[in-house]
C-alpha positions as CSV (number, residue, x, y, z in Angstrom):
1,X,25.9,-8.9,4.0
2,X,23.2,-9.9,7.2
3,X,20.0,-9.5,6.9
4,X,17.8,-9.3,9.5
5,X,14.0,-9.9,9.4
6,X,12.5,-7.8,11.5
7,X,8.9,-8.0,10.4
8,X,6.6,-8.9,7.5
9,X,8.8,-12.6,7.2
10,X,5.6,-14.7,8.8
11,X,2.2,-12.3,7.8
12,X,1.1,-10.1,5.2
13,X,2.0,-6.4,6.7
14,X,4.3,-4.9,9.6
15,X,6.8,-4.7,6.4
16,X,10.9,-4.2,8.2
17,X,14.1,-5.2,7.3
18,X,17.9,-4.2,8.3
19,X,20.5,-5.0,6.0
20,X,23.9,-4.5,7.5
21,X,27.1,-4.6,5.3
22,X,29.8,-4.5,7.6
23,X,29.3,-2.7,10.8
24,X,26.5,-0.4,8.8
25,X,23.0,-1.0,8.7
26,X,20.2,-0.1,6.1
27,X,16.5,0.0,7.4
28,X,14.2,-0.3,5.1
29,X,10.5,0.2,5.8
30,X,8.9,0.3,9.1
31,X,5.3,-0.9,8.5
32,X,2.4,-2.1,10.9
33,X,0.1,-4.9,10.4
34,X,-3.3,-3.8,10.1
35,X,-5.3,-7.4,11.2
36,X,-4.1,-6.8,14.6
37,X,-6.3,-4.0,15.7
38,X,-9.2,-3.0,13.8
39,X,-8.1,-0.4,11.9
40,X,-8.1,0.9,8.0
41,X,-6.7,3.5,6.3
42,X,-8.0,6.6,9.1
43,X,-6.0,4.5,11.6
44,X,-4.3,6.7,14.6
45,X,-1.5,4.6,16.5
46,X,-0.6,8.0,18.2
47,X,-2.1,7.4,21.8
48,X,-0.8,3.6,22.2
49,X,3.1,3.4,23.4
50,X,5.7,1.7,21.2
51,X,6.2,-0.8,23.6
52,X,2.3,-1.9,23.8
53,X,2.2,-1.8,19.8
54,X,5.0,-4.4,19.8
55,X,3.7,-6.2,22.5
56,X,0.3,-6.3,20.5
57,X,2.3,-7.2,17.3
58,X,0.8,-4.1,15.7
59,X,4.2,-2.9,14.9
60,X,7.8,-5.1,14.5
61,X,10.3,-5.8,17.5
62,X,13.2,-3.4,16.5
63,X,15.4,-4.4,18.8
64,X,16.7,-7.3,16.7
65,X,18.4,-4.7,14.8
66,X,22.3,-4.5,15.0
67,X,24.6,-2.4,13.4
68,X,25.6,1.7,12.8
69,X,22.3,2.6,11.2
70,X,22.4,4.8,8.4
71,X,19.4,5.0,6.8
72,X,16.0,4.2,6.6
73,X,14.4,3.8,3.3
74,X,10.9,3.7,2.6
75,X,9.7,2.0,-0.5
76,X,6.1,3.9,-0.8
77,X,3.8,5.3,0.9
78,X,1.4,2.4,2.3
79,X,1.2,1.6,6.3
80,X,1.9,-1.6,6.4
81,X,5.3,-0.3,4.7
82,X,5.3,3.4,6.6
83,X,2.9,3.2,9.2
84,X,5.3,2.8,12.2
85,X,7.7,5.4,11.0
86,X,6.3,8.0,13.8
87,X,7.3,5.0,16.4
88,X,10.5,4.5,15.6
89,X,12.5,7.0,13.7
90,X,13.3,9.2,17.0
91,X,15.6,6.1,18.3
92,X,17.8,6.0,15.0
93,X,20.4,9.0,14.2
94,X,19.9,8.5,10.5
95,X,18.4,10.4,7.4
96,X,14.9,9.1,6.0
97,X,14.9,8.4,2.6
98,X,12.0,8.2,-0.1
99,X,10.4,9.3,-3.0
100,X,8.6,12.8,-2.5
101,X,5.2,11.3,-2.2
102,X,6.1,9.0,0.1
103,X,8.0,11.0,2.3
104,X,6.0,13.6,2.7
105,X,3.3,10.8,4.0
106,X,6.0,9.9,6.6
107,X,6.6,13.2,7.7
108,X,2.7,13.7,8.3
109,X,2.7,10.8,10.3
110,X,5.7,11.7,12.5
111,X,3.6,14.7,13.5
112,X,0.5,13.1,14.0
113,X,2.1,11.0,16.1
114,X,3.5,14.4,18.0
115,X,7.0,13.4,17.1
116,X,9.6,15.8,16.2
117,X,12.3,14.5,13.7
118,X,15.3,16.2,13.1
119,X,17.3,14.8,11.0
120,X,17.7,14.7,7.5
121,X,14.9,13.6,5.4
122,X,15.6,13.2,1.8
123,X,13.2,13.4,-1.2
124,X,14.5,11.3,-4.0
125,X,13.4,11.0,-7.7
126,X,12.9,7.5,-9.5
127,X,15.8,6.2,-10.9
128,X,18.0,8.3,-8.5
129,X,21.2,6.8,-6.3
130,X,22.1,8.1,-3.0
131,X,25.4,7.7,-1.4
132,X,24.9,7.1,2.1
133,X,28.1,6.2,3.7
134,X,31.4,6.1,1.5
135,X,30.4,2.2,0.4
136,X,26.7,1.9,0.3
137,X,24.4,3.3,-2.2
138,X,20.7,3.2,-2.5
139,X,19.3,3.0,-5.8
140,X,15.6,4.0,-6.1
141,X,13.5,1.8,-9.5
142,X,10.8,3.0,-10.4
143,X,7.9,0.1,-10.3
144,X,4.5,0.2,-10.5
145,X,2.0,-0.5,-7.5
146,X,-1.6,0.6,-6.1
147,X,-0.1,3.9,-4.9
148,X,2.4,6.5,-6.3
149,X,6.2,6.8,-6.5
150,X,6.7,3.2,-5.5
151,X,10.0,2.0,-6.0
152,X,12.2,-1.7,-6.0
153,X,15.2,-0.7,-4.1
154,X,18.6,-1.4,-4.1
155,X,21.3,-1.6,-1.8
156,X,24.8,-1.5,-4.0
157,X,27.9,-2.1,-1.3
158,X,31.3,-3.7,-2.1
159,X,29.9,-7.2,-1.2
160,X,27.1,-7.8,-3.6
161,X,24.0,-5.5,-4.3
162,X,21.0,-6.6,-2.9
163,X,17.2,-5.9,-4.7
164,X,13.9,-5.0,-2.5
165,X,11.1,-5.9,-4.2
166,X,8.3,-5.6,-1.5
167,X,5.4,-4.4,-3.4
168,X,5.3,-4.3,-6.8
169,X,3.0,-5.5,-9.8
170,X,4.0,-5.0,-13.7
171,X,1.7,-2.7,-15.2
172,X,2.5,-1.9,-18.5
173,X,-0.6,1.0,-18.6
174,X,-0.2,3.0,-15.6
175,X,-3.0,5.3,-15.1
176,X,-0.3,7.8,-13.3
177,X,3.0,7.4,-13.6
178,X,5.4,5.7,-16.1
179,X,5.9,1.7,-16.3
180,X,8.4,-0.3,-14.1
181,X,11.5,0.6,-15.5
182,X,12.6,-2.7,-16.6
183,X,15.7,-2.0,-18.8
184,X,17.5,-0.9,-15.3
185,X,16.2,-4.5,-13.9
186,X,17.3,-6.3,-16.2
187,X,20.9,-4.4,-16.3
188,X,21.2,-5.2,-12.6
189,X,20.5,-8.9,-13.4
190,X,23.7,-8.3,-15.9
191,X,25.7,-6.7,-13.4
192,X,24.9,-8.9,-10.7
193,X,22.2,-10.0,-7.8
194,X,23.7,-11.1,-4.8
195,X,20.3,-11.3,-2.8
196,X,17.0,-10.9,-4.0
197,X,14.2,-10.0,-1.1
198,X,10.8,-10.2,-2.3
199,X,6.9,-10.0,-1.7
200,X,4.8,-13.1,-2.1
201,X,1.2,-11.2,-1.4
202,X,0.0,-13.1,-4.7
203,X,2.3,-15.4,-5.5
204,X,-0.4,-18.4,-5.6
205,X,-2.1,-16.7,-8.4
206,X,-1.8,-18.0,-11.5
207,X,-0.9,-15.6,-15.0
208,X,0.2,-12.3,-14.6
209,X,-1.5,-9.2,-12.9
210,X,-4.2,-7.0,-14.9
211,X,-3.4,-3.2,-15.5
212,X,-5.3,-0.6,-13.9
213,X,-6.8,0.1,-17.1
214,X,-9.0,-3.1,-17.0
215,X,-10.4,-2.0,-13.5
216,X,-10.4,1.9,-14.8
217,X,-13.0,0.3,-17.3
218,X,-15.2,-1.5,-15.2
219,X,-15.9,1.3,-13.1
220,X,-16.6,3.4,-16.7
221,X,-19.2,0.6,-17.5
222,X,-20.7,0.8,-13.6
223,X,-20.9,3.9,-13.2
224,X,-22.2,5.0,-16.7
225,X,-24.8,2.1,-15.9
226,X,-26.0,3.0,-12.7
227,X,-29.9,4.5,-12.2
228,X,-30.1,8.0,-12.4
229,X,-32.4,8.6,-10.5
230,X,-30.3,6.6,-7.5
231,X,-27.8,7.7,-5.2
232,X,-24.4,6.0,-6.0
233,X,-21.3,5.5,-3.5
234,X,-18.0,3.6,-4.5
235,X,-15.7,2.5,-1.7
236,X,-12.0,2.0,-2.8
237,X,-8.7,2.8,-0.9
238,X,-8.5,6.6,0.3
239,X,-4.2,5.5,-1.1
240,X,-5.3,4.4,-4.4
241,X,-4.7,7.6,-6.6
242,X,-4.8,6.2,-10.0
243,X,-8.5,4.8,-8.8
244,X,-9.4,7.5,-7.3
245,X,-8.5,9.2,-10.4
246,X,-10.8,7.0,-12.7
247,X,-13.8,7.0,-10.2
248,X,-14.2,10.6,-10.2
249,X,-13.3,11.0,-14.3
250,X,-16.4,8.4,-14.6
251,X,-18.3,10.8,-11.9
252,X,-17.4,13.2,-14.7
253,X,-18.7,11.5,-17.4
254,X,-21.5,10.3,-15.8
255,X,-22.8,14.0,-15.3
256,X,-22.7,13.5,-11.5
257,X,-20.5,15.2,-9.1
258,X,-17.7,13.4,-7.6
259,X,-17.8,14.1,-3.4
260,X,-14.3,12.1,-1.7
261,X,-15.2,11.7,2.3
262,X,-13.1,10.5,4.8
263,X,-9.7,11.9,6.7
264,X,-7.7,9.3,4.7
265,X,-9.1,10.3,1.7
266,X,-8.1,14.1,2.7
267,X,-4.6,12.9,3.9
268,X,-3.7,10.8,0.4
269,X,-5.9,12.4,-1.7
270,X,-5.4,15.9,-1.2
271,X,-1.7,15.5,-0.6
272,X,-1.5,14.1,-4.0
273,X,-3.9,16.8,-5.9
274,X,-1.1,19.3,-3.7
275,X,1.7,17.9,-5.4
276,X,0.5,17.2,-9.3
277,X,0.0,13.6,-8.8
278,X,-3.3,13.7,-9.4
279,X,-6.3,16.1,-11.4
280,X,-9.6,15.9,-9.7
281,X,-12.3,17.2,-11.9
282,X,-12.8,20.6,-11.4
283,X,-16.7,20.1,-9.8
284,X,-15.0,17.3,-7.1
285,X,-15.2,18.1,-3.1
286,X,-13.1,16.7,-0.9
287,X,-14.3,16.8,2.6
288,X,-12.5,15.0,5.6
289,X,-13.9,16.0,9.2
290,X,-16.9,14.5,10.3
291,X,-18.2,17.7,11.5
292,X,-18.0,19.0,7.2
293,X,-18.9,14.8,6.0
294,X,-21.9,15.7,7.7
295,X,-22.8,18.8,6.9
296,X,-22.1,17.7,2.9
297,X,-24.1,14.8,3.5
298,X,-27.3,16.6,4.9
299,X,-26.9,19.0,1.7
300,X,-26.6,16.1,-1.0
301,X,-29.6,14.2,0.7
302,X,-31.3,17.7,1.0
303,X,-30.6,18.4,-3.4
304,X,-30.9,14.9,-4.6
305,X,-28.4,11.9,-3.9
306,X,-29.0,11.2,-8.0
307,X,-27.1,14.7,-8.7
308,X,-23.7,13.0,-6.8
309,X,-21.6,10.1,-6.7
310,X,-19.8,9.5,-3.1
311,X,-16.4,8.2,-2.9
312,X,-15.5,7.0,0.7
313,X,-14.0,4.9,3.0
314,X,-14.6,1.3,4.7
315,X,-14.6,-1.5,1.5
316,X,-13.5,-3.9,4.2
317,X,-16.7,-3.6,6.5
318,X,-14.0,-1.6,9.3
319,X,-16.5,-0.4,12.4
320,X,-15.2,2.9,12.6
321,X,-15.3,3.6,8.3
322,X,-17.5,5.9,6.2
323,X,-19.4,3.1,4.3
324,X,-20.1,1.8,7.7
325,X,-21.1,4.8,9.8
326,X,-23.7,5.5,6.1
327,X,-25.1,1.7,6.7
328,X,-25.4,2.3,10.5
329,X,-27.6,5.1,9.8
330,X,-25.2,7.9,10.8
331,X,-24.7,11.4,10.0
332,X,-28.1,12.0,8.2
333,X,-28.1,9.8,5.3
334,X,-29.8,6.5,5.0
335,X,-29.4,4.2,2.1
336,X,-32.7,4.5,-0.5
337,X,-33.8,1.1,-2.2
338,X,-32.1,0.6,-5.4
339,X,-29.2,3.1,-4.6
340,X,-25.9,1.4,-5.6
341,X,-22.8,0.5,-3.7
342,X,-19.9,-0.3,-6.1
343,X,-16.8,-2.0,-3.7
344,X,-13.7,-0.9,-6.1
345,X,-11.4,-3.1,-3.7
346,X,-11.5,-6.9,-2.8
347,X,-12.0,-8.4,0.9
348,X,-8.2,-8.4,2.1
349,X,-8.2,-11.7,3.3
350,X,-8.2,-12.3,7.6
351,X,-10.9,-13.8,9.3
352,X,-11.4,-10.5,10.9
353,X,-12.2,-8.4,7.5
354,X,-14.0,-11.3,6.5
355,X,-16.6,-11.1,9.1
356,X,-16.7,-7.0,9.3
357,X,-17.7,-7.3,5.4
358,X,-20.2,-9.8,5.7
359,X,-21.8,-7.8,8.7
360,X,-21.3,-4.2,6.2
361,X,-23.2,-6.4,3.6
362,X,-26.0,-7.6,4.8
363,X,-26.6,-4.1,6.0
364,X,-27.0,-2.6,3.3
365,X,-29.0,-5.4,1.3
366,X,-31.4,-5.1,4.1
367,X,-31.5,-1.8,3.3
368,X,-32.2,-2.3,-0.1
369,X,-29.1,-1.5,-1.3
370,X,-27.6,-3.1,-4.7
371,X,-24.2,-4.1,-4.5
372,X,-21.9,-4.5,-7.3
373,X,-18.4,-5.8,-6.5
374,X,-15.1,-7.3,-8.7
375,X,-14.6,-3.8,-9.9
376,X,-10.9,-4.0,-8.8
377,X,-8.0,-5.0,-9.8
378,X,-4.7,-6.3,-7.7
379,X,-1.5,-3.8,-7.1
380,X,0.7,-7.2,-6.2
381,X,2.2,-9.3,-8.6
382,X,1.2,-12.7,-10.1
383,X,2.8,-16.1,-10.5
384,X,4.5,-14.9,-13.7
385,X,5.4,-11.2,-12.9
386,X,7.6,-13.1,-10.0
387,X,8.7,-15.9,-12.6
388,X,9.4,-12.7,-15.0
389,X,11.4,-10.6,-12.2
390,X,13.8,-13.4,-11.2
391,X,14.6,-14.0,-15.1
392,X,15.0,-10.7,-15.3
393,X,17.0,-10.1,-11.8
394,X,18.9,-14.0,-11.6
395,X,19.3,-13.2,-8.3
396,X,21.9,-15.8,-6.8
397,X,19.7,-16.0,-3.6
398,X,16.0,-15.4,-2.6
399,X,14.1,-14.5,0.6
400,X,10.7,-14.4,0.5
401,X,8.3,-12.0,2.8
402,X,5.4,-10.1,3.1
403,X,3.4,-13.6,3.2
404,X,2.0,-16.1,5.1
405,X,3.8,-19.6,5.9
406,X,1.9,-20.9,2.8
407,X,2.5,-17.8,0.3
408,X,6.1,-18.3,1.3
409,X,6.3,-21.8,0.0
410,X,4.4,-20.9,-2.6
411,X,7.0,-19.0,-3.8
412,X,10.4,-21.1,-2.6
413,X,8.1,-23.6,-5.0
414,X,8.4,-21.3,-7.8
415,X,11.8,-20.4,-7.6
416,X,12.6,-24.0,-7.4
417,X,10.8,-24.7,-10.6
418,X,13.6,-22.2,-12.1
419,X,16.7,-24.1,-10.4
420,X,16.9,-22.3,-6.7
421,X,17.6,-24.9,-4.4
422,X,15.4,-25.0,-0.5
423,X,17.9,-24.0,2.0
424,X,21.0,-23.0,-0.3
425,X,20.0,-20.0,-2.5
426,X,16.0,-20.1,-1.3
427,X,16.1,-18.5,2.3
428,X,13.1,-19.0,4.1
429,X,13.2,-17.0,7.4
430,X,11.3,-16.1,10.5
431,X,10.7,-12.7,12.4
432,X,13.9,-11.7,14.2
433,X,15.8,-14.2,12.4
434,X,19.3,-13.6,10.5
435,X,21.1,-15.0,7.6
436,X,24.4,-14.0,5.8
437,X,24.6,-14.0,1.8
């Protein structure tokens, strides 16, 4: 079994990896990383060539990939796990593979982009195995994470089965869908690891991830708090449904009426609400063009911000996001002294975000804006939700990604706390590097 790093080995994002098992090869995930332009969830790639993307690092170097590929699997829906889908997926004669959710995502993105992509694409349930060629299956967990229908995958072949875990947090308290199905981890720990490849977004962090309850809370309490008599906007990820969920059922409670603006939020939002994922309240609007965000936001200003609550884009201070556009003074509405801004969503941190949300910030506090942030809660998993996953998985090697040089060794120092040894059973690699297990 090889496995090639293709991206997400030496950063956080531009998630890709090719497993090859004999002379076949598994792709799984083809993500971008967002730090390198500035970009958020409304990002378009479309008009930039693959070649200038890679160049750019937007998007991984595929062409460390070897083998007979013969699949590409998609773990969930995210784009720094499906965001470069659109780029590559015309070069590889192979069926795409995900949960519905997540697929369907892809499959919007491929004709975004103006691609056309004709080859199988497969929607598979959690818990479901796939043959893919007469000695490689893909086996498709069901975990929890900050978007739906995420799975931990595994790759079951004659020579070992190896275990995806790149993202994943343990959330016994879902707000939609079930828990992570740990009995099936911990029989694949019975059966047999031979490689374990896993995320190490928040390995440094001590205990073990909060459930989305505790955030779903927090916003109850905010929002039930707020003036009534102010306008109130919450910015959160357009991809997070179950927050999504509990913003608007607190815009519910509340008494005010729950307006989602943004093309992200039309894309994941409405995409979800189209498939059952998710129950808006019956009084919600989604609205995604500018041309109909403005025309809503001349009506709400026009009837009394203190009647709604505004649910948009741009917790990360991105120039081209709602939140910003509103603090710039655009499309008719200006912030009111004492309305509130509640950031459901922590800085992702880059130096880059770091600045844009300083500059978002002081913009609105000049405004007179009050901001209440910490209303969040993580979709990665801690210190011990790794520590609990390799004693569930005892893995016989590691490899961890989808970090930073230090959040790797964070986590080779974890492992070796439970007996893996640096450089025997703990692989730490590099972009376009292989190893064998």
């Amino acid at each position: 079994m090889e496995i090639t790093a293709v991206g997400g080995y030496e950063e956080v994002g531009r998630n890709m990896t090719a497993v090859k098992i004999g002379g076949d090869t598994i792709i799984i995930d083809m993500g971008i990383r967002l730090d390198r332009v500035l970009v958020h969830e409304d990002t378009d790639i479309t008009k930039t060539k693959k070649e200038e993307l890679v160049r750019m690092g937007v998007i991984p170097d595929d062409s460390v990939v070897r083998g007979n590929v013969r699949a590409i699997a998609l773990t969930h829906g995210h784009l720094d796990h499906l965001g470069a889908v659109s780029k590559f997926v015309s070069k590889y004669n192979a069926p795409l593979i995900g949960t519905p959710y997540t697929v369907e995502l892809a499959k919007r993105g491929i004709r975004a982009d103006g691609g056309r992509y004709t080859n199988p694409v497969y929607a598979v349930e959690e818990g479901e195995i796939l043959q893919v060629t007469p000695e490689i299956s893909l086996e498709f967990i069901r975990a929890t994470h900050s978007i739906p229908q995420t799975v931990i995958l595994a790759v079951h072949s004659p020579h070992g089965t190896l275990v995806y875990a790149n993202d994943f947090k343990f959330d016994d308290s879902p707000i939609i869908g079930e828990k992570t199905d740990y009995t099936r981890l911990k029989e694949l720990g019975r059966e047999g690891v031979k490689c374990l490849i896993v995320e190490t977004v928040r390995v440094s962090e001590e205990g073990r991830t909060p459930s989305e309850k505790i955030a779903q809370k927090i916003l109850e309490d905010s929002v039930a708090r707020s003036d009534p008599e102010k306008g109130l906007i919450v910015t959160t990820f357009s991809s997070h449904i179950a927050r999504i969920s509990s913003i608007t059922n607190a815009a519910r409670i509340a008494g005010r009426t729950p307006i989602l603006l943004g093309r992200s939020m039309e894309k994941f939002v409405g995409l979800a609400e189209n498939m059952k994922i998710l129950e808006l309240p019956e009084d919600a609007h989604l609205y995604g063009s500018p041309e109909s965000v403005k025309k809503i936001l001349h009506s709400i200003v026009r009837d009394g911000k203190e009647k709604y609550l505004l649910v948009v884009t741009g917790h990360q201070g991105e120039p081209d996001a709602l939140l910003t556009k509103i603090a710039n003074k655009k499309f008719g509405y200006v912030i009111e002294k004492g309305e509130e801004v509640i950031f459901s969503a922590d800085i992702i941190p880059n130096p880059m975000n770091v600045a844009n949300r300083y500059v978002l910030e002081t913009k609105l506090k000049l405004q007179g804006a009050r901001l209440f942030k910490g209303a969040h809660v993580s979709g990665h998993a801690s210190r011990e939700d790794h520590h609990d996953l390799l004693r569930m998985l005892q893995p016989e090697n590691v490899i961890p990604c989808h970090g930073d040089l230090a959040m790797l060794s964070s986590y080779a120092e974890l492992a070796e706390n439970l007996g893996y040894e640096l450089n025997k059973n703990i692989r730490l690699v590099r972009n376009g590097q292989r190893v064998a297990v």
